[in-house]
C-alpha positions in Angstrom: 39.5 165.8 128.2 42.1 166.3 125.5 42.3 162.8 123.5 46.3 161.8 123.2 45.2 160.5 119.7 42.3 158.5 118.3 45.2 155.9 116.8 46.6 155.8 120.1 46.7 153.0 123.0 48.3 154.9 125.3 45.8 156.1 128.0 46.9 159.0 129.7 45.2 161.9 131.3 46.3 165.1 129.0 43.8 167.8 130.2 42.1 170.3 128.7 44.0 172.8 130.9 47.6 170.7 130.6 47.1 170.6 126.9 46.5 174.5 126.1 49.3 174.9 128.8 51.6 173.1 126.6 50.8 175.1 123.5 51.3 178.0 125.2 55.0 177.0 126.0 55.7 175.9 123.0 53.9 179.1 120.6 55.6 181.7 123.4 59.1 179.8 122.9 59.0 179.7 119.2 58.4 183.6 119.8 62.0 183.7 121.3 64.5 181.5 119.6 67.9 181.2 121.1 70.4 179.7 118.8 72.9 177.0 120.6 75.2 177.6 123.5 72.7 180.8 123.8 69.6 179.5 125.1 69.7 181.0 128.6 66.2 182.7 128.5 64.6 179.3 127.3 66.7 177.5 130.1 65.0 180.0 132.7 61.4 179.5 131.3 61.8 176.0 131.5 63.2 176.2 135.1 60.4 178.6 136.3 57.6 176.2 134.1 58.5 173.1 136.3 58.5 175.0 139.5 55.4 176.2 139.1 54.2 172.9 138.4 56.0 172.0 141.8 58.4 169.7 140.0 61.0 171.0 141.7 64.3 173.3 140.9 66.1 171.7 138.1 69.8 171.6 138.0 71.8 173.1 134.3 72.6 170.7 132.1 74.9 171.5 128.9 75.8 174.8 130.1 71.9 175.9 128.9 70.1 173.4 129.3 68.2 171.6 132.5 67.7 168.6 134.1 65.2 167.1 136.6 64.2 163.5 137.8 61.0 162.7 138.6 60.6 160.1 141.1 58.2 157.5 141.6 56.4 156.7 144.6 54.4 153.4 143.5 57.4 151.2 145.3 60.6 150.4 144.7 62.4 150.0 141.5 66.6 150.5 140.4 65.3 151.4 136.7 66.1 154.9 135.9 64.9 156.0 132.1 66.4 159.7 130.2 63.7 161.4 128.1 66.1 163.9 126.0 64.1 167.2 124.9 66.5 169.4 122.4 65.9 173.3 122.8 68.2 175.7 120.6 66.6 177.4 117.0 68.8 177.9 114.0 70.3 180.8 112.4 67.4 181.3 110.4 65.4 184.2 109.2 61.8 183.0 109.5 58.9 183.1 107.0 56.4 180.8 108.1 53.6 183.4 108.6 52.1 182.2 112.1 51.2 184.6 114.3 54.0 184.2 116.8 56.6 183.7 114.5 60.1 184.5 115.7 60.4 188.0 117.3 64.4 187.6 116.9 65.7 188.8 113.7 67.3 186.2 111.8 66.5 183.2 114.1 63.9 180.5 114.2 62.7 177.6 115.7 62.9 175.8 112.2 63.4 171.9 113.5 60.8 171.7 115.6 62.6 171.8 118.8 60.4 174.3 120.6 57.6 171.2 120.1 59.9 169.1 121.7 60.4 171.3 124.7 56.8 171.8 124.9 56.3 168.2 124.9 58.7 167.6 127.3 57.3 169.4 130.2 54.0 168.4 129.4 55.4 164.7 130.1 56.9 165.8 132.7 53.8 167.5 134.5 52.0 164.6 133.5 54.7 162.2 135.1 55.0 163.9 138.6 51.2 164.3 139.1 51.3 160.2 138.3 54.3 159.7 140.2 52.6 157.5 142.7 51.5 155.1 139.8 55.0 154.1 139.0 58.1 153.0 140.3 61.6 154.3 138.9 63.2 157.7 138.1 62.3 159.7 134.7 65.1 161.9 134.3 64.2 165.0 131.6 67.1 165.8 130.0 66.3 169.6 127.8 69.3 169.6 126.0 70.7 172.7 124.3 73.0 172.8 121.3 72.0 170.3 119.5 72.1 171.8 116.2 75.6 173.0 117.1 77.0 169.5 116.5 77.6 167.6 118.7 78.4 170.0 121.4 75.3 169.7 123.7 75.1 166.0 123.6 79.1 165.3 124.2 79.0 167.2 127.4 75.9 166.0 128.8 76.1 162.3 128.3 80.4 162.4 128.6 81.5 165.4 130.3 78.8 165.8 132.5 78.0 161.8 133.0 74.1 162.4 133.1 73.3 159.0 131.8 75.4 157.4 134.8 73.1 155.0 136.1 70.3 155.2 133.4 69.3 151.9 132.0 67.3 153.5 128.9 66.8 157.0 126.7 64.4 158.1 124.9 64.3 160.2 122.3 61.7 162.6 120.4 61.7 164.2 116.8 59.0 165.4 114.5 59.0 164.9 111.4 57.3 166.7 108.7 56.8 163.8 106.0 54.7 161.8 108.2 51.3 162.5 108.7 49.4 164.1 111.4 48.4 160.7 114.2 51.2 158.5 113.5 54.9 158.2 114.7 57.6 155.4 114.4 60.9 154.3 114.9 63.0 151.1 113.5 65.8 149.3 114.9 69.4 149.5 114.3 70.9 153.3 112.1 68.6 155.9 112.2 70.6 158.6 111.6 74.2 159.2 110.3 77.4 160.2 112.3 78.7 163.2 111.1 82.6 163.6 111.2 84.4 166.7 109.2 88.0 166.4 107.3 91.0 169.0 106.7 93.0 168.3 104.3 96.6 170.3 103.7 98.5 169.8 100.8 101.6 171.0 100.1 103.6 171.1 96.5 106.5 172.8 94.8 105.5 176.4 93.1 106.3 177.0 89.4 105.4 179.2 86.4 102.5 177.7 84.9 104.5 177.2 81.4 106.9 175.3 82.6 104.4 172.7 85.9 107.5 170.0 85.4 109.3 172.1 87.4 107.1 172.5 90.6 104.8 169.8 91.9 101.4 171.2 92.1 99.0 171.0 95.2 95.8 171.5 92.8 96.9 168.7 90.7 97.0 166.3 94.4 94.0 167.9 95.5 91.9 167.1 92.5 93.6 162.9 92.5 92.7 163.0 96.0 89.2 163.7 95.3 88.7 161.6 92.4 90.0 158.2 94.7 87.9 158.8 97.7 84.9 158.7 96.3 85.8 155.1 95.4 85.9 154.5 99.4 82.2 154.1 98.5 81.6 153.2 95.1 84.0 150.4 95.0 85.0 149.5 98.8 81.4 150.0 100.5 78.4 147.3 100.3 75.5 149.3 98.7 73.5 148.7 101.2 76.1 150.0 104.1 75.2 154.0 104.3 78.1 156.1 104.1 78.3 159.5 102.2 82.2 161.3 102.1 81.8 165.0 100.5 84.5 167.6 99.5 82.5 171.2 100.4 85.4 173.4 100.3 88.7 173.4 97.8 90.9 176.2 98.4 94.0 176.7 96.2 96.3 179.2 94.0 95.9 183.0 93.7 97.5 184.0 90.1 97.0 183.2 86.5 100.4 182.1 85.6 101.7 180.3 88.8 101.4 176.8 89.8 100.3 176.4 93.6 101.9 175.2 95.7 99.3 174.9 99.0 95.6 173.9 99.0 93.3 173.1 101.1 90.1 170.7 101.1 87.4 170.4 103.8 84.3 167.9 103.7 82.3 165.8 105.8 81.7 161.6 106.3 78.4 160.4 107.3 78.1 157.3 108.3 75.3 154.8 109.3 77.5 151.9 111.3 80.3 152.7 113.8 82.7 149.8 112.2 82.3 152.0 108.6 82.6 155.1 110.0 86.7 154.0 111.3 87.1 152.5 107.7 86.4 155.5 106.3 88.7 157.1 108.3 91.8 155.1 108.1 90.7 154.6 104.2 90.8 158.6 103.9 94.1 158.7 105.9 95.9 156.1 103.2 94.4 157.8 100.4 95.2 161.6 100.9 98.9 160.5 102.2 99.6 158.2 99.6 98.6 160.3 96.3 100.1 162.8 97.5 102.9 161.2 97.6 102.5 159.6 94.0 102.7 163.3 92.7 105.6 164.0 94.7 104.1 166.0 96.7 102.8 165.8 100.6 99.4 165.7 102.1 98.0 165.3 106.3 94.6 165.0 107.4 93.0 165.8 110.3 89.3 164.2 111.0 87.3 165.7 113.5 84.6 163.3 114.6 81.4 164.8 115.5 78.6 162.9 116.9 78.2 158.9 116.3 74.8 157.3 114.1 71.7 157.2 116.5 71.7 153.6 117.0 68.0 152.2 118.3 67.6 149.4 120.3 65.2 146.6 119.3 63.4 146.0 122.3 63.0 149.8 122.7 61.0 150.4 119.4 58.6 147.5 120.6 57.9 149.4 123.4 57.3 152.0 121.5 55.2 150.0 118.8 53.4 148.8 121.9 52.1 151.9 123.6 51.5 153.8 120.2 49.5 151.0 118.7 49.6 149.2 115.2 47.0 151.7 114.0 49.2 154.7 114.6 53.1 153.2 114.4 55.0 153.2 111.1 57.7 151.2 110.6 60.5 154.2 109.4 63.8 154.2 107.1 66.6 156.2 109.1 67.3 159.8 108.0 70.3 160.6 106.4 70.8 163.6 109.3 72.6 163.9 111.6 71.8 164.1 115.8 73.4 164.0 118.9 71.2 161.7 120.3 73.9 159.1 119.2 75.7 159.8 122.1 72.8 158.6 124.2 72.0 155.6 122.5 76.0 154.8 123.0 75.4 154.9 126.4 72.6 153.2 126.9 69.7 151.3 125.0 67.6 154.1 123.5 65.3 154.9 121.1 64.6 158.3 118.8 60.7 157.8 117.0 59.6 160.5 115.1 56.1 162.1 115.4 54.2 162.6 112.5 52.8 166.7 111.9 51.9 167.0 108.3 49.1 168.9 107.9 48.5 170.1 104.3 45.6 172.4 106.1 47.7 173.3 109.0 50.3 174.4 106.5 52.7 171.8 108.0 54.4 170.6 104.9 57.9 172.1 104.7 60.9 170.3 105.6 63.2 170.7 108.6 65.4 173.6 108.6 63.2 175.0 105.9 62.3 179.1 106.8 58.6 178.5 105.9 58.4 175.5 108.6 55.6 174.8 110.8 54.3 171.9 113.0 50.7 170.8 113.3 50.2 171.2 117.0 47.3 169.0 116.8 50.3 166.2 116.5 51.7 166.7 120.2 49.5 165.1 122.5 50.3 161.8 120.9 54.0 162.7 121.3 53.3 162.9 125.2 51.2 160.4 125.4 53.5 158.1 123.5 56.4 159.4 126.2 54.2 159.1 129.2 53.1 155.5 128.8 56.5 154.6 127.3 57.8 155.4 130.2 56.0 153.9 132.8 56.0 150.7 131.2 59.5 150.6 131.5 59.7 151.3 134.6 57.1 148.8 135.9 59.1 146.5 134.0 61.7 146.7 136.7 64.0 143.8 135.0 67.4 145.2 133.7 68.2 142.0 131.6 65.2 142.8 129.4 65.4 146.7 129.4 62.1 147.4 127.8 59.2 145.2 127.8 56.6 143.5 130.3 54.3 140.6 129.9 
């Protein structure tokens, strides 16, 4: 037998065979990254991977994604749980020197999501050969685009309605400061919402000897920039996250001319949804109103993107509970963004984060970094951690206390 983990409480029955099966998956699709919106190979291997573990067809979900419930057969229960799996590589040229790096030129499975696919159908596998232990539905939700913000988790939780119904979601990530055995989660912001900003100035042109005679856009821009960063150094509790960032200025194209058009783009992260529409509306004031102290005129348009992964309490105590004390940390949030946010929206979730770091495995580069690699010896507790999380909530089979059992 495959232990899930020695820091594990979580007894579940990962095989020899199911383990080396799972490893396969995930080395064969790190071999073959599909960047978001693109992963229609990986949808088909993870279709043709559950069918041959007679889990049945599962439907698309995202556009490239799939989706498949697993049913239990222990008695009867209303509780359904989502387990989200993300599945799309970056635009990354790899450099991490395992032996079935990325075959695709200039992509890579640099955030680990090829781990969480692997995972994912190991828990399921390991869920429908169960399935008569436990009451309930598990839907497995493998999610593509998430690192094309926040298109895959919009239109499966909103446009698609997949959480309709489901009383809970869980969420996986690895993480590549935490060590090898241990995982954890904490309650409340975990990660930021990510929202981007246009900005359009417009001003008077004029020679640049004589700038009283025009009314110039740089001039705005560079006001407008200077006040909004006091949205969070002098209008934000310290202790509230909330990051705004000019990334783009764009103005003027002579020497001796004053412009009279720029443009500024940037992004607002935020850890609490009440901040977040602050911001906004603070942005909105600001960028109108100094433009028009210059005499000049200004709009905005904010895009929002996907909301802070908010975790539920009770959620992370059943996580706590199933990991053990030995192997759970007790985790700050990450200043990243995910589109799990739209899950826990809908529904109490909660994202942990699996420990690989592996100084001997080599696992010790960040996310999104080209010389990236996971510590595979870290993904049975992942599943083992999903598996038994899982079927205690289902057993729990009490929707006014969504997560744990005596």
């Amino acid at each position: 037998m495959t232990s899930a983990s020695s820091n594990s409480q979580a007894v579940v029955a990962l095989d020899q065979a199911l383990h080396d099966e799972m490893i396969a998956a995930r080395r064969y699709l790190h071999a073959h990254p599909e960047l978001s919106n693109d992963e229609h190979h990986t949808q088909a291997f993870i279709r043709s991977w559950l069918r041959e573990k007679g889990i049945g067809d599962a439907e698309s979900a995202g556009g490239t994604g799939a989706v498949v419930d697993i049913i239990g057969t222990a008695g009867n229960s209303h509780r359904t749980l989502a387990i989200r799996a993300d599945i799309d590589a970056l635009p990354i040229e790899e450099r991490s020197g395992v032996a079935f790096s990325s075959t695709r030129p200039g992509i890579m499975h640099a955030c680990g999501h090829d781990a969480h696919t692997a995972m994912g159908l190991a828990t399921a596998a390991l869920l429908h050969r169960s399935r008569h232990q436990f009451r309930g539905t598990v839907r497995m939700i493998f999610q593509p685009a998430e690192e094309a913000e926040p298109l895959g988790g919009r239109r499966v939780v909103h446009e698609e309605k997949r959480l309709q119904g489901v009383d809970a979601a869980i969420g996986i990530h690895v993480d590549p400061y935490l060590e090898t055995g241990r995982l954890g989660a904490v309650s409340g912001s975990v990660t930021l919402s990510s929202d981007i900003f246009d900005i359009t100035i417009r001003g008077r042109s004029a020679h640049a000897a004589t700038p009283h005679q025009g009314v110039d856009a740089i001039a705005i821009g560079t006001a407008i920039i200077a006040e909004m960063q006091k949205i969070v150094s002098r209008e934000t509790d310290a202790f509230d996250a909330l990051i705004v960032s000019v990334t783009a200025f764009q103005a003027g194209a002579s020497y001796n001319v004053v412009s009279d058009h720029a443009v500024l783009k940037g992004t607002i992260r935020c850890g609490k949804p009440e901040t977040r529409w602050r911001a906004h509306g603070r942005l909105r004031d600001i960028v109108v109103g100094i433009a028009a102290l210059h005499r000049g005129e200004a709009e905005i348009e904010i895009t929002t993107g996907e909301p802070s992964v908010q975790n539920d309490a009770a959620m992370v105590q059943l996580i706590r509970e199933v990991a053990g004390e030995s192997a759970f940390v007790a985790l700050p949030g990450w200043a990243a963004a995910d589109d799990f946010g739209f899950y826990s929206e809908a529904c109490p979730s909660v994202y942990f984060r699996l420990g690989i770091r592996d100084e001997s495995a080599g696992s010790v580069h960040p996310l999104h970094h080209p010389q990236f690699r996971v510590d595979e010896a870290a993904l049975p507790l992942g599943v083992a951690t999903l598996v038994a999380a899982a079927r205690r909530f289902l057993d729990a089979d009490d929707r006014s206390s969504p997560a744990i059992i005596p």
